[in-house]
C-alpha positions as CSV (number, residue, x, y, z in Angstrom):
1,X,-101.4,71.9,53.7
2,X,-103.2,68.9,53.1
3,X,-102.0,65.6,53.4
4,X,-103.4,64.2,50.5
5,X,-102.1,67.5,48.2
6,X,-102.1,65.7,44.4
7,X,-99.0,66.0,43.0
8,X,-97.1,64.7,39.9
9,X,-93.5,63.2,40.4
10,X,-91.4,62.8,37.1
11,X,-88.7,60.3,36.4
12,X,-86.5,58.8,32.9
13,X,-86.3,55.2,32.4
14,X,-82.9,54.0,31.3
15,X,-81.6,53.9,28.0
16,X,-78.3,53.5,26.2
17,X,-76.9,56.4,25.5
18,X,-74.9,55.0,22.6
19,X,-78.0,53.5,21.1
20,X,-80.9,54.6,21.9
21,X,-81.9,58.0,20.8
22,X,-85.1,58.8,22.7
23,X,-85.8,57.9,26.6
24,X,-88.8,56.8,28.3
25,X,-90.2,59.6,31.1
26,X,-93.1,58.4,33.6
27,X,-95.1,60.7,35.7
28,X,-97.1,59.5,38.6
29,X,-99.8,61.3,40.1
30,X,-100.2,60.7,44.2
31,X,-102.4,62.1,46.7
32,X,-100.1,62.9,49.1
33,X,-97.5,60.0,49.3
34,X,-100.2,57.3,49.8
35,X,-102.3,56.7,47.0
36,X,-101.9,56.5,43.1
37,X,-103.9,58.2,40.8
38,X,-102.5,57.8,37.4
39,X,-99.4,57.8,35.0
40,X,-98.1,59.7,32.4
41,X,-95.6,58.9,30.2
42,X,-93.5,61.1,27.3
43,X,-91.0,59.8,25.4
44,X,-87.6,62.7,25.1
45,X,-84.4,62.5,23.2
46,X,-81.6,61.3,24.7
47,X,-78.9,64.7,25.3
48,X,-81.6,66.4,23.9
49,X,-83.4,70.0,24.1
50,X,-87.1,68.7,24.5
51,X,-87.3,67.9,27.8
52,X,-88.7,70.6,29.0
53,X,-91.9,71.0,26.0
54,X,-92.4,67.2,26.0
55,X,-92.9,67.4,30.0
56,X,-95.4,71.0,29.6
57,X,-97.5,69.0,26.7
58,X,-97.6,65.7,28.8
59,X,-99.0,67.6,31.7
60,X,-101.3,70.0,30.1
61,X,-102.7,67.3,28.4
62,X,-103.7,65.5,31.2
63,X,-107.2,65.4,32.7
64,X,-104.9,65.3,36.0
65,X,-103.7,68.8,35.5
66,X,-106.6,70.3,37.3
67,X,-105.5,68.2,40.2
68,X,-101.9,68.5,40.7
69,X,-100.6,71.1,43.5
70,X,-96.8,70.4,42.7
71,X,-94.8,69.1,39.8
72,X,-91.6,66.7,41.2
73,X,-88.8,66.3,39.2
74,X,-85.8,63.5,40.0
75,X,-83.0,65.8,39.4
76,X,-83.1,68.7,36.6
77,X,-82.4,66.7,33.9
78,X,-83.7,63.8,32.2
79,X,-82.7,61.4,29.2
80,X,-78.9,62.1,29.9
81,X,-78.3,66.5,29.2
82,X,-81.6,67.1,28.4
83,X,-81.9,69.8,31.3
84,X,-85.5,71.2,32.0
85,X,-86.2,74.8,31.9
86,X,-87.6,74.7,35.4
87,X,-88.8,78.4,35.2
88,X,-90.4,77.7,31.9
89,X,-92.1,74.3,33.1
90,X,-93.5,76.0,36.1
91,X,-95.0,79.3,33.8
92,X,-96.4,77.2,31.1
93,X,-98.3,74.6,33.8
94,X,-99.0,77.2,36.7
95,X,-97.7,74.7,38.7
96,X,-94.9,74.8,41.2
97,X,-91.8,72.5,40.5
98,X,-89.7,71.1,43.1
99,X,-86.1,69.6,42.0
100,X,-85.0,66.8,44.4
101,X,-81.4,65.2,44.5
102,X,-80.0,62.6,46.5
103,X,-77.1,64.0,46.6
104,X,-75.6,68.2,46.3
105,X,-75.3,68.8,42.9
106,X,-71.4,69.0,41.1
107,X,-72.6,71.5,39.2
108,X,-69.2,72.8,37.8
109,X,-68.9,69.7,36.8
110,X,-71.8,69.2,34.8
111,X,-71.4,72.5,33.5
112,X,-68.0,71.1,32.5
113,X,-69.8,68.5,30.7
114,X,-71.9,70.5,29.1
115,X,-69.4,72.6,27.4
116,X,-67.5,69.4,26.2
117,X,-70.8,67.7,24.4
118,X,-71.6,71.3,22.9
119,X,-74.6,72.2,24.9
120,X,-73.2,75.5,26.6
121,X,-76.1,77.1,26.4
122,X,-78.1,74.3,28.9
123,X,-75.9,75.7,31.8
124,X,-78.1,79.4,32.2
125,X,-81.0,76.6,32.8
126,X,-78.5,75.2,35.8
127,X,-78.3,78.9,37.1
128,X,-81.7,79.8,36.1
129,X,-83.0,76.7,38.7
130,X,-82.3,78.4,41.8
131,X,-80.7,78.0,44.7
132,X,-80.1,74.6,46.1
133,X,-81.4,73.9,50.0
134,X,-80.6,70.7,52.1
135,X,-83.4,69.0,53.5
136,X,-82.5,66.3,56.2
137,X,-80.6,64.0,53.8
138,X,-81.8,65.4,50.0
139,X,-81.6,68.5,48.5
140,X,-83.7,70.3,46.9
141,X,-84.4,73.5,44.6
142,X,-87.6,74.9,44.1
143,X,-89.8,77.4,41.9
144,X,-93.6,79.2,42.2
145,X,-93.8,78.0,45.8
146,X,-92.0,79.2,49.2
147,X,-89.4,76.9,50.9
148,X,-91.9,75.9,53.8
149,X,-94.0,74.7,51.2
150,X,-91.6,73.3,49.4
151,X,-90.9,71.0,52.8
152,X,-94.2,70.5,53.6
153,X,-94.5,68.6,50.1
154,X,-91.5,66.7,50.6
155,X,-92.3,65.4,54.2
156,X,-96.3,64.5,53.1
157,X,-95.0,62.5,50.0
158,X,-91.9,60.8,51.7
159,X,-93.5,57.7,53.1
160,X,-91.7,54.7,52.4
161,X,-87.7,57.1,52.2
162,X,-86.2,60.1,51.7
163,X,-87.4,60.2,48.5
164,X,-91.5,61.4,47.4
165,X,-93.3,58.2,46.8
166,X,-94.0,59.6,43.6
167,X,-90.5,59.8,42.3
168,X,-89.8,57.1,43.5
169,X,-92.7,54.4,41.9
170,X,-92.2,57.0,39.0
171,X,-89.0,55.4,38.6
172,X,-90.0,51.8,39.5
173,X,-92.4,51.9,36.7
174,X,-89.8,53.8,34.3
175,X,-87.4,50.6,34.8
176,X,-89.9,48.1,34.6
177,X,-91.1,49.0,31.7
178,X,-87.8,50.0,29.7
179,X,-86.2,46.5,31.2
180,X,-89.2,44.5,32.0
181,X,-88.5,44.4,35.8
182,X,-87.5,47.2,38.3
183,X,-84.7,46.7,40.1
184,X,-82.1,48.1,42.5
185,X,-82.5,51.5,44.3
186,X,-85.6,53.6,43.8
């Protein structure tokens, strides 16, 4: 694989979820983990269900598309419980998606949750994601490409930590814009 394989990394900016009802998502295009190429930006509702067409229009839209070799997302959902159809992101781009997580998953938890706020029917898009694998200190699940790729992506992109560089400026810019100044842990 190349080391300077384009990909896209996706992040939310904060919002109040008491307040605000749509949230901010960025998208940064990298060659590898190196070098910028562009942003994208949607805006979603907050515990919403348009996560996953907002993301698909953003990205076929762009005159990056042609480019990109992987799709990163920072976790599965975005904007509070608006969960991404991950199967559905990856058939309507042709583009492989890779979930990464700092940390495994509680996903009976957040199923939990789910049922309480009335969105039972996000959890199949939980089960629908895949399994979960453990990669040095993240995790990840994956869809449209094999594991080994899946790693190979990970370790080209993570340059400065264990997170993709384009997840992680992704959310640096998501912050700084929604607040006016990143801050804390990227």
């Amino acid at each position: 694989m190349k080391k300077e394989i384009r990909v896209l990394g996706i992040d939310d900016g904060p919002f109040d979820k008491f307040n605000d009802s749509e949230a901010l998502v960025v998208g940064t295009v990298y060659r590898g983990g190196s070098f910028i190429d562009g942003v994208l930006s949607c805006k979603v509702k907050v515990d919403g269900e348009d996560s996953t067409e907002k993301i698909i229009e953003m990205i076929n839209k762009s005159k990056f598309k042609p480019q990109i070799q992987a799709v990163l997302l920072d976790g599965i959902a975005v904007a509070g419980f608006n969960v991404v159809d991950v199967k559905e992101l990856n058939e309507k781009t042709n583009i492989p998606v890779i979930v990464v997580m700092r940390t495994y998953p509680e996903i009976d938890k957040m199923k939990d949750a789910l049922v309480k706020v009335g969105h039972k029917d996000k959890i199949k898009l939980l089960e629908n994601a895949g399994e979960i694998h453990k990669l040095d200190e993240i995790f990840i699940q994956y869809i449209g490409l094999s594991l080994k790729e899946a790693e190979e992506i990970i370790d080209i992109t993570s340059t400065h930590s264990l997170i993709p560089e384009p997840l992680r400026v992704a959310h640096l810019i998501a912050r700084g814009v929604v607040e006016g100044e990143s801050k804390g842990r990227a």
